[in-house]
N, C-alpha and C positions, 0 to 999 in steps of 0.2 A: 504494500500500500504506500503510496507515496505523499508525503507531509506537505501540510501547506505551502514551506519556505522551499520547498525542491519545486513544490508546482509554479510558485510564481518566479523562480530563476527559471523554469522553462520557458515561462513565459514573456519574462523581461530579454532571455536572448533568442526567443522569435520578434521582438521587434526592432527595425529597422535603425540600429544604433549609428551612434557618428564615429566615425574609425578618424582620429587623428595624432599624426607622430606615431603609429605603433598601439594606440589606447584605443579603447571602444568606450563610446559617452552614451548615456541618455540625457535628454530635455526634458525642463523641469514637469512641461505636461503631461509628455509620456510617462515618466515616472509616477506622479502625481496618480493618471491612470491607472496605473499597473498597479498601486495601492488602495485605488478607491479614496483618494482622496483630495481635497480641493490643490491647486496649484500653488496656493496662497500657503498652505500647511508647508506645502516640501519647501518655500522659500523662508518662511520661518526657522525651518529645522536649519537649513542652511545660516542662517543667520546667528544660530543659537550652535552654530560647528557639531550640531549633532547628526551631519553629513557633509562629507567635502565635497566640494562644486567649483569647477573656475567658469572665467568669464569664456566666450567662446571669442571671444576679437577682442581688439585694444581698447579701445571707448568702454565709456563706465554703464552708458547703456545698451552693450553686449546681453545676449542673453546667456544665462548659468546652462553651465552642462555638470552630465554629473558622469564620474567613472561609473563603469558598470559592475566592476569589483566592490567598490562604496555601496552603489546601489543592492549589491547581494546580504552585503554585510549588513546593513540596514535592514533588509527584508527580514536575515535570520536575525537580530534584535526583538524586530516587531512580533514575530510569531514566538521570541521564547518567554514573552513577557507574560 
């Protein structure tokens, strides 16, 4: 039987990640998605570094990406709480 935090790493690397330098990202909505929750939340968490995120370009109004390694990590968080 397979656990909730393996189903949704299945499912976070069926979506269409951003491969940059060697790294695979998600965006804060897809993530957001993939949690069921608001966008506004992942960027909190971000905020409160209870997930790493950089900017995607040099301006400060870039949009956050997030590693997808972070993002697993975070997932198995959520579900061992």
């Amino acid at each position: 039987m397979m656990t909730l935090a393996e189903g949704n790493k299945q499912k976070v690397e069926a979506l269409m990640p951003i491969e940059r330098k060697g790294a695979t990202f998600l965006t804060v909505k897809e993530f957001a998605e993939q949690l069921g929750v608001h966008p506004n939340t992942v960027l909190y968490w971000i905020k409160q570094d209870r997930i790493h995120a950089v900017r995607s370009g040099f301006a400060k109004q870039s949009p956050w990406i997030i590693p997808i390694e972070d993002a697993n990590n975070l997932i198995e968080e959520l579900t061992n709480e």
